[in-house]
The first five atom37 places (N, CA, C, CB, O) and aatype in JSON, in Angstrom:
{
  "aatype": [20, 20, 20, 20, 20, 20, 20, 20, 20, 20, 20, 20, 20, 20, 20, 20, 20, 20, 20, 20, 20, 20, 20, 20, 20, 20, 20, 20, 20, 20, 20, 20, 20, 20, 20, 20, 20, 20, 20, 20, 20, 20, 20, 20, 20, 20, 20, 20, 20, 20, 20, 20, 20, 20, 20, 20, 20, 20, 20, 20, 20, 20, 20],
  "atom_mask": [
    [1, 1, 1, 1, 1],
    [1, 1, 1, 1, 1],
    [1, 1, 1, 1, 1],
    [1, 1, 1, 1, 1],
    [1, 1, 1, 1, 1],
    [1, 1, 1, 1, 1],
    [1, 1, 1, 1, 1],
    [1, 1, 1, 1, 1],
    [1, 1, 1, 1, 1],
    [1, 1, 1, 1, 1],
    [1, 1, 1, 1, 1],
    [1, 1, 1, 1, 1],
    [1, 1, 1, 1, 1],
    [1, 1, 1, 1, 1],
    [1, 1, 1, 1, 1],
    [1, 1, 1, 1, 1],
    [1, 1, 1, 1, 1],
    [1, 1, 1, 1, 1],
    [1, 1, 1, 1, 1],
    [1, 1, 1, 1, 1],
    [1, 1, 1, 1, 1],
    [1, 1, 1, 1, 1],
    [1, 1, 1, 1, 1],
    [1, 1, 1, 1, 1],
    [1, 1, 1, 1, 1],
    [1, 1, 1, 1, 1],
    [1, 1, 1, 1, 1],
    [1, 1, 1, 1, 1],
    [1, 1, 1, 1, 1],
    [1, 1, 1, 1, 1],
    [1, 1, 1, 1, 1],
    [1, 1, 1, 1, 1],
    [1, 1, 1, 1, 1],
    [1, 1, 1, 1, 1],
    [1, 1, 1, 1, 1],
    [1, 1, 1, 1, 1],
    [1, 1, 1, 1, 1],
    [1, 1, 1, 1, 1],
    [1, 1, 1, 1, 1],
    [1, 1, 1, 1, 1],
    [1, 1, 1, 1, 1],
    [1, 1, 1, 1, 1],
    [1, 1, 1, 1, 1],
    [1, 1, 1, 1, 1],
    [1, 1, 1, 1, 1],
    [1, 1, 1, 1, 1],
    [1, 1, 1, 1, 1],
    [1, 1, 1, 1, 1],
    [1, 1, 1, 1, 1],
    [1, 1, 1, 1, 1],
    [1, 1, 1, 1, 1],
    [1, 1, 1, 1, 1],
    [1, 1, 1, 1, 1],
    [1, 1, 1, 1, 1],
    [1, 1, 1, 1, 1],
    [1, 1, 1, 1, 1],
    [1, 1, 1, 1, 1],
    [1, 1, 1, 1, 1],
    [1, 1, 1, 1, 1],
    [1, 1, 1, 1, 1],
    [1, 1, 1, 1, 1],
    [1, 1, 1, 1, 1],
    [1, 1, 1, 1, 1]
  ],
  "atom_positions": [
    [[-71.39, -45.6, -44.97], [-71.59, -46.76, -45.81], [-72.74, -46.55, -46.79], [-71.86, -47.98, -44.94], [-72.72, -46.94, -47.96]],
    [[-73.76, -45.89, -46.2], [-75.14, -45.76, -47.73], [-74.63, -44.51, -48.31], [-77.26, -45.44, -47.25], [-75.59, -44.08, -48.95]],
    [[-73.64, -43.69, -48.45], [-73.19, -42.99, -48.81], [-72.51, -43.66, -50.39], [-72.53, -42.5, -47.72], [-72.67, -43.34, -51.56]],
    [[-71.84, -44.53, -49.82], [-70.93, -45.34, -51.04], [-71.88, -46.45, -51.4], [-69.27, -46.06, -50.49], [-71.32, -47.38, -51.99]],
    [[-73.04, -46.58, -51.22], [-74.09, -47.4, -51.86], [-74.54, -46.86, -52.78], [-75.08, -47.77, -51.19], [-74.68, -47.39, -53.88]],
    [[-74.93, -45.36, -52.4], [-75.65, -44.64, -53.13], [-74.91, -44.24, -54.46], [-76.07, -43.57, -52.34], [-75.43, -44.38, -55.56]],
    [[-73.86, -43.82, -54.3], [-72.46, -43.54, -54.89], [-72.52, -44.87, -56.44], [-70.92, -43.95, -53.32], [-72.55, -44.73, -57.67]],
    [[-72.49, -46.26, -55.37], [-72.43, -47.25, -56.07], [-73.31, -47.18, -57.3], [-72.66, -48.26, -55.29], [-72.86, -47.17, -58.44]],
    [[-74.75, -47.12, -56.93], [-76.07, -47.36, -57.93], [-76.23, -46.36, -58.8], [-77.44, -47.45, -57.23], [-76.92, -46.57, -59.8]],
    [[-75.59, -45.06, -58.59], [-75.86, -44.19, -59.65], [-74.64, -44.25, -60.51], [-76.2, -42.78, -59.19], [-74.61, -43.49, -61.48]],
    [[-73.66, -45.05, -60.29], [-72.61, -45.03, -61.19], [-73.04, -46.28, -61.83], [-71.12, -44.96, -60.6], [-72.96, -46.09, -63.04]],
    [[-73.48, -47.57, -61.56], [-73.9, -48.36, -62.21], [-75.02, -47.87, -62.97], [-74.06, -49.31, -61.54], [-74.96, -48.09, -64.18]],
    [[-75.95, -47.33, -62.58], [-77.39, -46.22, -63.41], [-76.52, -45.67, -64.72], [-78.1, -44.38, -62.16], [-76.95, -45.86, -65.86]],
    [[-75.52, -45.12, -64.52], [-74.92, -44.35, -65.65], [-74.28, -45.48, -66.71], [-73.71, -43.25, -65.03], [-74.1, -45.25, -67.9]],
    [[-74.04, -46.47, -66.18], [-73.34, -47.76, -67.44], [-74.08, -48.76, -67.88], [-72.15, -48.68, -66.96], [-73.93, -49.15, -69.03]],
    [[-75.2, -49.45, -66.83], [-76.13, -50.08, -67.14], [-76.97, -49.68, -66.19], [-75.92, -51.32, -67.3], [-76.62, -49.63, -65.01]],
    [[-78.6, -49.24, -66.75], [-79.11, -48.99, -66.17], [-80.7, -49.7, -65.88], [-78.83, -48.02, -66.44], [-81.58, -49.22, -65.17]],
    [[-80.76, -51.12, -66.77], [-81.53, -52.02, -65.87], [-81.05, -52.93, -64.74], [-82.11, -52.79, -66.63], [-81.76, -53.46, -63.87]],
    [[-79.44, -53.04, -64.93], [-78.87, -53.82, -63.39], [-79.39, -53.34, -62.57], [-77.47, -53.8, -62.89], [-79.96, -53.97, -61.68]],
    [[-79.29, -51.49, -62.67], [-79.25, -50.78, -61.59], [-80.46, -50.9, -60.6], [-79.06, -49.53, -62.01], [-80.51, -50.98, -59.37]],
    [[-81.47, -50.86, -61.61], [-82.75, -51.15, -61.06], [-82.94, -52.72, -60.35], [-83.75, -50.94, -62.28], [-83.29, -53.05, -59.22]],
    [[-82.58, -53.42, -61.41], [-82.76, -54.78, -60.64], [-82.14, -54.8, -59.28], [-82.14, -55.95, -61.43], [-82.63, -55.4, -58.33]],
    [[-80.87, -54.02, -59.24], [-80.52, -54.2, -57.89], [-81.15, -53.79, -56.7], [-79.55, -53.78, -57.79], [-81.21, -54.44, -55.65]],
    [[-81.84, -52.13, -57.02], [-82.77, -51.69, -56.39], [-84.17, -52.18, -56.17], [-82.78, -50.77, -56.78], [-84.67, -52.14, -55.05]],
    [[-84.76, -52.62, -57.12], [-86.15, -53.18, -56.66], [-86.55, -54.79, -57.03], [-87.27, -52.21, -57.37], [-87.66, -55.32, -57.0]],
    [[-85.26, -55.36, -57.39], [-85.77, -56.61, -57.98], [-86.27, -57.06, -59.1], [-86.46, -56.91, -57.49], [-86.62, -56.08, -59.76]],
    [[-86.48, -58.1, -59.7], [-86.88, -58.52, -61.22], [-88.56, -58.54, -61.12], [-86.15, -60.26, -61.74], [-89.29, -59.53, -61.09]],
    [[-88.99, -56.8, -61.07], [-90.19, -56.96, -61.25], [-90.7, -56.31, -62.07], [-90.73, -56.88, -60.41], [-89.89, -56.09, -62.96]],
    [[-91.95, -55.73, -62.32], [-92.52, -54.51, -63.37], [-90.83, -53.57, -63.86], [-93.99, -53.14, -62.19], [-90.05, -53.67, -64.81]],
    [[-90.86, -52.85, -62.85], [-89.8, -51.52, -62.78], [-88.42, -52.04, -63.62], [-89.31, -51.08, -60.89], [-87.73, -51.23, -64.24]],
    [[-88.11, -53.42, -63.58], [-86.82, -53.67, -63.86], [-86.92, -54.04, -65.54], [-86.23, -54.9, -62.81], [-86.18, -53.76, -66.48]],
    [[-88.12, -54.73, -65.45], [-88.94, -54.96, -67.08], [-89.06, -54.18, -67.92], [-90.18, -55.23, -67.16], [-88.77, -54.34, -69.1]],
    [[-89.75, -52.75, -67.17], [-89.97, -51.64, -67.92], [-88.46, -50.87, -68.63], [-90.77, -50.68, -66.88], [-88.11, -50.4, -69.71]],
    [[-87.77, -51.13, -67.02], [-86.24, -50.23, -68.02], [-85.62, -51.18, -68.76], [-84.78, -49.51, -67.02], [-84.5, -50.86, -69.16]],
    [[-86.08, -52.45, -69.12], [-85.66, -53.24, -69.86], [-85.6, -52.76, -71.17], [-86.28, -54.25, -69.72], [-84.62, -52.56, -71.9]],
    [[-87.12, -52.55, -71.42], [-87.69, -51.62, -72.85], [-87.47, -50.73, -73.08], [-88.77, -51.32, -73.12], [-87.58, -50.29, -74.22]],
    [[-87.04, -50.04, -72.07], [-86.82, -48.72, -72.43], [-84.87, -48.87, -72.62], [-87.58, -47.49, -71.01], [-84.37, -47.76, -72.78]],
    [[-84.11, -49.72, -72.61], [-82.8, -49.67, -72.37], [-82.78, -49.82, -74.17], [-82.04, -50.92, -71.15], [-82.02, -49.31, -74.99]],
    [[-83.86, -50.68, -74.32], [-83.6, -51.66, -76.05], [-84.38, -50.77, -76.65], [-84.28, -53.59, -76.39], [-83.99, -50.9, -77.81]],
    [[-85.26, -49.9, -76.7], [-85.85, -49.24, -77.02], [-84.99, -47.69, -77.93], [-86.59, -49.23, -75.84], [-84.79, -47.31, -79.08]],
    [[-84.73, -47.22, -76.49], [-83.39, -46.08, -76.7], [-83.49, -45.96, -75.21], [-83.58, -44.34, -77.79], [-84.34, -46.05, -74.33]],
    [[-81.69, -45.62, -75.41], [-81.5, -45.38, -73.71], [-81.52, -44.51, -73.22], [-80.59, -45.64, -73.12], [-81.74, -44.69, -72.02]],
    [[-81.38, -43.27, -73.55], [-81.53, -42.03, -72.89], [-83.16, -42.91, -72.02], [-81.7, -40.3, -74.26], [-83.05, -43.74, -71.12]],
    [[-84.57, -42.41, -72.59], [-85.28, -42.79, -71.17], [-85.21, -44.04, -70.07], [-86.51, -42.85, -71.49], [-85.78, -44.02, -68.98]],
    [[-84.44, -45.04, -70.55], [-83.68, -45.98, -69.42], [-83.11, -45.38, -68.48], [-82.64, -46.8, -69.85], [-83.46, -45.63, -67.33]],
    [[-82.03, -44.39, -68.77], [-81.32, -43.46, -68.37], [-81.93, -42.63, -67.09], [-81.08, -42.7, -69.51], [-81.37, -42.61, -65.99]],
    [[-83.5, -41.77, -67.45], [-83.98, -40.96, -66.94], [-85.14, -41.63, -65.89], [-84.33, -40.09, -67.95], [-85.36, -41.1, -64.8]],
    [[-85.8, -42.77, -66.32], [-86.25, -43.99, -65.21], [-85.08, -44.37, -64.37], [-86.8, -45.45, -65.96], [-85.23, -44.24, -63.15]],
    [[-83.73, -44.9, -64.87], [-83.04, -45.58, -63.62], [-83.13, -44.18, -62.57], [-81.16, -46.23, -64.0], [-83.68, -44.44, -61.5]],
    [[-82.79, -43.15, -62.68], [-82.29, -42.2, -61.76], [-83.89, -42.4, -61.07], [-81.61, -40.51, -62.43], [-84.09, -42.81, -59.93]],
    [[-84.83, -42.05, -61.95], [-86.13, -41.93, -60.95], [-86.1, -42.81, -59.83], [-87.47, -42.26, -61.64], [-86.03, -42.62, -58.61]],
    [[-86.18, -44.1, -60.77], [-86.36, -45.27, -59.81], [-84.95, -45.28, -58.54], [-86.36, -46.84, -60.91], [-85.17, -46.07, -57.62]],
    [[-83.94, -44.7, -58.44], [-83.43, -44.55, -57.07], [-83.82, -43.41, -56.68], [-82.05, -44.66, -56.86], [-84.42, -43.56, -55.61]],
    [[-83.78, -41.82, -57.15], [-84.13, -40.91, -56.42], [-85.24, -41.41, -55.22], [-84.57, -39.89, -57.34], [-85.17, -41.11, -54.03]],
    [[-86.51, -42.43, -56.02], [-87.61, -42.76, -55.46], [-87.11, -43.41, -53.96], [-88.44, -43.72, -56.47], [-87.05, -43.05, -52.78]],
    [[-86.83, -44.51, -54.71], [-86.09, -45.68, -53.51], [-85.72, -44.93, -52.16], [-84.42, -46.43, -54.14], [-86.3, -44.98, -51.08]],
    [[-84.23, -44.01, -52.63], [-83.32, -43.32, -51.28], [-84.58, -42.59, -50.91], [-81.7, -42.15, -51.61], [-84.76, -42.78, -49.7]],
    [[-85.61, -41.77, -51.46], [-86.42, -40.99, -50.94], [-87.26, -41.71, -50.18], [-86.99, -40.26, -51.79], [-87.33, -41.3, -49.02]],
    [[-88.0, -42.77, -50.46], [-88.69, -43.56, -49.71], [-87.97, -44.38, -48.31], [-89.18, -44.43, -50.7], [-88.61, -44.25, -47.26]],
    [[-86.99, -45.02, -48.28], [-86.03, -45.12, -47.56], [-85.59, -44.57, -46.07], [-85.4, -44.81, -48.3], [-85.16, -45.1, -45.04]],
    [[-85.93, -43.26, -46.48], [-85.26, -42.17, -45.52], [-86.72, -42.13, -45.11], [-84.32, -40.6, -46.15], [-86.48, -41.54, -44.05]],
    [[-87.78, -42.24, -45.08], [-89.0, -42.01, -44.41], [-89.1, -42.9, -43.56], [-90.1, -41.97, -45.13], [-89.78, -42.55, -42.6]],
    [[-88.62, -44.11, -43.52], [-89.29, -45.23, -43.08], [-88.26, -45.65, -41.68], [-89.43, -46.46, -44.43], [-88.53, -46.63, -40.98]]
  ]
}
């Protein structure tokens, strides 16, 4: 099942990638920031959403 979660968020990361975040951490700094960066230009939206899950699943698996 976090297999096809994971699956899930990086395919949403690839089409929209402040949902993605919001889904992952909520409507806070992180989701704001790829806000600006989505309207900004998206390629670095792009390269934050992935951070911001690589981070997440990485943190995740520690705990």
């Amino acid at each position: 099942m976090a297999i096809c979660y994971r699956i899930g968020i990086t395919l949403l990361n690839i089409f929209c990638p402040p949902f993605a975040v919001a889904m992952l951490t909520g409507l806070n700094y992180d989701c704001m920031l790829n806000c600006i960066f989505f309207l900004l230009a998206v390629i670095p939206s792009h390269v934050h959403g992935f951070y911001v899950s690589c981070v997440y699943f990485h943190r995740r698996k520690k705990v």
